[in-house]
C-alpha positions in Angstrom: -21.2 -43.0 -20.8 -21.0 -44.2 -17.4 -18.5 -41.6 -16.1 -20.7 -38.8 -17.4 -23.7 -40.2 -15.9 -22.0 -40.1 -12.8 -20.4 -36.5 -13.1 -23.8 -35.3 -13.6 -24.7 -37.3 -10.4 -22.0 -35.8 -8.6 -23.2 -32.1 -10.0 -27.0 -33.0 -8.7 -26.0 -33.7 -5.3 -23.6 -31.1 -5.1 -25.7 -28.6 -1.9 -23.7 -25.9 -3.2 -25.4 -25.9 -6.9 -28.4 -26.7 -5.7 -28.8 -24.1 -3.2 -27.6 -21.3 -6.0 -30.8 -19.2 -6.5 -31.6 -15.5 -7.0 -30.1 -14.3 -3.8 -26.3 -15.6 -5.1 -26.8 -13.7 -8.4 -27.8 -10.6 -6.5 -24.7 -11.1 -4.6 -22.7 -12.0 -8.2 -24.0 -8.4 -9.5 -23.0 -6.2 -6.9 -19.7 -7.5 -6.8 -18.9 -7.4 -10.9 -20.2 -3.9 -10.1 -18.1 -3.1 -7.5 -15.1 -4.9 -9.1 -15.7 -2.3 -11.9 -15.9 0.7 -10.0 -11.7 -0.2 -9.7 -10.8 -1.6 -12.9 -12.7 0.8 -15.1 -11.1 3.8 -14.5 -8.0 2.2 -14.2 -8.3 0.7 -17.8 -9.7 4.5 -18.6 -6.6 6.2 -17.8 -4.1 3.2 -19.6 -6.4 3.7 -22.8 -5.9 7.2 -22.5 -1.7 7.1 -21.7 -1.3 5.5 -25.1 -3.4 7.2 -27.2 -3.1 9.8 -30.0 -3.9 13.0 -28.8 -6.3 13.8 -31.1 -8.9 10.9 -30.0 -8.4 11.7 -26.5 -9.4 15.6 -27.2 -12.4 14.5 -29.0 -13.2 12.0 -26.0 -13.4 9.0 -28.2 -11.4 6.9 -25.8 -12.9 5.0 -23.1 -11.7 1.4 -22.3 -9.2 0.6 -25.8 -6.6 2.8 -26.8 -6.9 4.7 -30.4 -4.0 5.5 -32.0 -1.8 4.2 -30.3 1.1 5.9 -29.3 3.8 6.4 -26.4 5.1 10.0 -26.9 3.4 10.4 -22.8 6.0 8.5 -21.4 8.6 9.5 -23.7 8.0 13.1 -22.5 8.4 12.0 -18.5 11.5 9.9 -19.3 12.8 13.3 -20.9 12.0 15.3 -18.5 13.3 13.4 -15.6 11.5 14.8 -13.0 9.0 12.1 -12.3 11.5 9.3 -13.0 13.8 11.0 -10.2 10.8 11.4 -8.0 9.9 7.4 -9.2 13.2 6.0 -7.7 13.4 9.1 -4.7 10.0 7.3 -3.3 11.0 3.7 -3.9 14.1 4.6 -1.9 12.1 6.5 0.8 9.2 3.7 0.6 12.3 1.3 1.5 13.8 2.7 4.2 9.8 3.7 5.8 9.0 0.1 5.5 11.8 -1.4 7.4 11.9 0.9 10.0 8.3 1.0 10.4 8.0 -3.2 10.4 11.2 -3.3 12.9 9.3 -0.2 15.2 6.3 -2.6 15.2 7.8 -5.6 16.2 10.1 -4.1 19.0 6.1 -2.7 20.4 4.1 -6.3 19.7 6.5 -8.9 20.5 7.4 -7.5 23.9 3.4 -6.8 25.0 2.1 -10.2 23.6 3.7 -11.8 26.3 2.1 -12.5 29.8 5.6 -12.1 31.6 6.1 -8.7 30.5 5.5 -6.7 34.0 3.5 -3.5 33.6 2.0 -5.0 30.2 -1.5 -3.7 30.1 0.2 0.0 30.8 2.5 0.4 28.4 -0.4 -1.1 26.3 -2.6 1.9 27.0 0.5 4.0 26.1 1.2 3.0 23.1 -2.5 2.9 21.4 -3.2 6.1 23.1 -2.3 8.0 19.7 -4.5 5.6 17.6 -7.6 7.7 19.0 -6.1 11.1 19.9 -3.2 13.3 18.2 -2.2 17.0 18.5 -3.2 18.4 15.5 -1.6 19.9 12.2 -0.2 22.8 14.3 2.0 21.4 16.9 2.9 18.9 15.1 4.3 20.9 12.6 5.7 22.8 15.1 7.7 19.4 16.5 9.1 19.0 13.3 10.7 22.3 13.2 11.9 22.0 16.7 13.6 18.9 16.0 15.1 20.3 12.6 13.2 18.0 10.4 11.6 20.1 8.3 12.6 20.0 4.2 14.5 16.7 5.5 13.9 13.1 4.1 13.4 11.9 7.6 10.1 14.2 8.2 8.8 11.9 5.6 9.8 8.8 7.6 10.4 9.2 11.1 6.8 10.5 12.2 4.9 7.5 11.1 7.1 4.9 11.4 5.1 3.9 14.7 1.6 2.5 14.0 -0.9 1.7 16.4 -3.4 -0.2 14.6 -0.7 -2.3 13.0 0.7 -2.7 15.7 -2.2 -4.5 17.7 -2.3 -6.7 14.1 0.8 -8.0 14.8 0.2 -8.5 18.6 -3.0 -10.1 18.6 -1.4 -12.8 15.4 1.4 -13.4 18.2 -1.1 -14.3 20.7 -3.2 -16.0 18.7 -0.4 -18.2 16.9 2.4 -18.8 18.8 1.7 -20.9 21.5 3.9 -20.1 24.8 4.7 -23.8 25.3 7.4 -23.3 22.1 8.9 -20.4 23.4 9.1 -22.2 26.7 10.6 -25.4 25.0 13.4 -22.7 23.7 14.0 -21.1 27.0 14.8 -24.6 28.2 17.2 -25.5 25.6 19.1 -22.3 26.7 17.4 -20.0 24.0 17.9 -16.1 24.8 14.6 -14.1 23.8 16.6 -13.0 20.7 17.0 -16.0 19.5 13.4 -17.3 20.0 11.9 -14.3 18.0 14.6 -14.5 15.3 14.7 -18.5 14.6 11.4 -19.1 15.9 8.9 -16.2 16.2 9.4 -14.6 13.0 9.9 -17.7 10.4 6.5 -18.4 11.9 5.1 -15.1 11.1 5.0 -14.5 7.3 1.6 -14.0 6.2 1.5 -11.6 9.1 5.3 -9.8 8.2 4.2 -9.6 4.5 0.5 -7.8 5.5 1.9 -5.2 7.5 4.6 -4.8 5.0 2.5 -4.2 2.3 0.4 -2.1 4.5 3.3 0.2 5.4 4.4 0.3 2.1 1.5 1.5 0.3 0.2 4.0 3.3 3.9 5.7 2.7 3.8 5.9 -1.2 0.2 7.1 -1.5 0.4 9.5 1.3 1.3 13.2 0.1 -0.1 15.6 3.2 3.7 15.5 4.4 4.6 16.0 1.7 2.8 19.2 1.3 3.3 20.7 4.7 6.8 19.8 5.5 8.9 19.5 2.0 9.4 22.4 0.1 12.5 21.6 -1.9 11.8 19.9 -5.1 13.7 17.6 -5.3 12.5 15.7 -2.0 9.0 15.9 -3.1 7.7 12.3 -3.7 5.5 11.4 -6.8 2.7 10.9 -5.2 3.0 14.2 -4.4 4.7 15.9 -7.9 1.1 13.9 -9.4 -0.9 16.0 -7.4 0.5 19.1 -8.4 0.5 18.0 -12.2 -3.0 17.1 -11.6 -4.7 20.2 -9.6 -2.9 22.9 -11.4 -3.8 24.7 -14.5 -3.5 23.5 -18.0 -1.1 25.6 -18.9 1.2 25.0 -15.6 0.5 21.4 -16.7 1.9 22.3 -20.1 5.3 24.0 -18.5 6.0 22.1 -15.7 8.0 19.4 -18.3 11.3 20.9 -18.9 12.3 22.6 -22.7 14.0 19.0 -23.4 11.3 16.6 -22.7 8.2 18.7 -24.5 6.7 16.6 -27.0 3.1 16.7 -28.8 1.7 15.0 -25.8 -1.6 17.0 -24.6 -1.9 17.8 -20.3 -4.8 15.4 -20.5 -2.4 11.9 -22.0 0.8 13.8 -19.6 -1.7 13.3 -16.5 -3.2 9.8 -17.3 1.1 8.5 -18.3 2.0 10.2 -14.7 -0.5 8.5 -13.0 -0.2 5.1 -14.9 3.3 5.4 -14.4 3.3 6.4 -10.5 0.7 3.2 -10.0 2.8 1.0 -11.8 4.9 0.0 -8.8 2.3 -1.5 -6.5 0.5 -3.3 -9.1 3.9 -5.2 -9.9 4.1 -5.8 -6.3 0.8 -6.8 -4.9 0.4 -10.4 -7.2 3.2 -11.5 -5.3 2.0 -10.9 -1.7 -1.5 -11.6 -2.2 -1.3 -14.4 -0.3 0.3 -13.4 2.5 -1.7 -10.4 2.6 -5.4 -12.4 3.0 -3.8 -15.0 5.2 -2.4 -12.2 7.6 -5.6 -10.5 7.9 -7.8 -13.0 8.7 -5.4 -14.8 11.3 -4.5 -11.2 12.5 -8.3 -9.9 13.0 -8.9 -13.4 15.6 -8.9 -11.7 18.8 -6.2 -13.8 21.4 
């Protein structure tokens, strides 16, 4: 009796409780609300990958599946085009990611540091293309000049550089890594390699993990490139194969799966499998770099 007279003290003299009036539920409502607007149609489409065709042509199906049955993503492992395309972007999401996080740090390491001579210009430089760019049209005409075109690399190469990512990662090293270590390690005999690879980086893994996750996802959702520079099929990504599946007809729906892999799987259950299956990856990935992720933005947004 005496401990719960005491939590309930504890629970009255809690200022947080106390304080929680209309205002907070307002605040509780619009974000259930805006939570929903995201999980919704996600749960939508899911319902809708694994359900009998017949349900989803009435439009019975909302949030539960009806029927439930997985002849959708028996037809795209059939058909093998959107599982090609499935491990094709992994590998090209990959390769972007690495070179774009090693192109990042080789820019922010260097021009976080006072010593650097000239630092404020090549500063300038290199955010220069964060608020201007050439256009569709010579940039497209780059990429021919430099035999790119129809290539893997065009899908790489031209955005492995980014300059908002790049001032992310500069203003965490600023901000976080005092110069009195470094210092300490120059003093010990420590080349600058060695400080950024035993010091610098081991020290920056909410940040690393952020800006991995950023470059990943930018690289696997984005299809533009995709569109203007690939025209063989088979270096078209998913991202990109999903957007023809979904903007075309029904009937270039119905005949873009090849002879082998057509089931009795409507366009409508193809499109919601395609897209459940294209999502899959970053939802598996995210849980585990959720951390990093909120820690490296808010320690990267404080301006050093």
């Amino acid at each position: 009796m005496a401990s719960t007279l005491n939590g309930r003290q504890r629970v009255r003299n809690n200022p947080a409780i106390e304080r929680f009036g209309v205002v907070d539920v307002i605040f509780i409502v619009i974000l259930v609300v805006l939570c929903s607007t995201c999980i919704i149609p996600f749960l939508h489409l899911g319902a809708k990958s694994i359900s009998d065709n017949s349900f989803v042509m009435a439009k019975k199906v909302y949030l539960f599946p009806k029927g439930i049955t997985f002849n959708a993503y028996a037809s795209i492992f059939r058909d093998g085009g959107l599982t090609y395309s499935m491990v094709y972007s992994l590998i090209v999401t990959a390769v972007f990611t690495v070179m774009g996080m090693a192109v990042c740090l080789c820019a922010a390491y260097p021009l976080s540091k006072r010593r650097l001579k000239g630092r404020s210009i090549f500063t300038f430089l290199l955010m220069f293309p964060m608020y201007f760019g050439a256009g569709m049209i010579p940039s497209y005409l780059l990429m021919e000049r430099l035999n790119l075109l129809d290539t893997a690399w065009v899908l790489i190469l031209p955005l492995i550089y980014s300059p908002y990512n790049m001032l992310i990662m500069k203003t965490y090293f600023q901000s976080n890594i005092p110069d009195s270590l470094e210092e300490s390690a120059f003093l010990d005999g420590a080349s600058n390699f060695q400080v950024l690879f035993k010091i610098v980086l081991p020290l920056s893994k909410p940040i690393l993990a952020t800006l991995s996750l950023f470059y990943a996802v930018g690289r696997w959702n984005s299809y533009a490139d995709n569109k203007f520079y690939i025209k063989t099929e088979s270096l078209k990504m998913i991202q990109y194969k999903l957007y023809q599946m979904v903007s075309s007809a029904t009937e270039a729906q119905t005949t873009s799966m090849s002879e082998a892999a057509m089931v009795t799987s409507t366009p409508e259950v193809l499109q919601a499998a395609a897209v459940m299956f294209a999502t899959i990856p970053i939802v598996i990935i995210y849980p585990f770099l959720q951390k990093y992720f909120v820690q490296g933005i808010m320690i990267g947004a404080i301006k050093g």
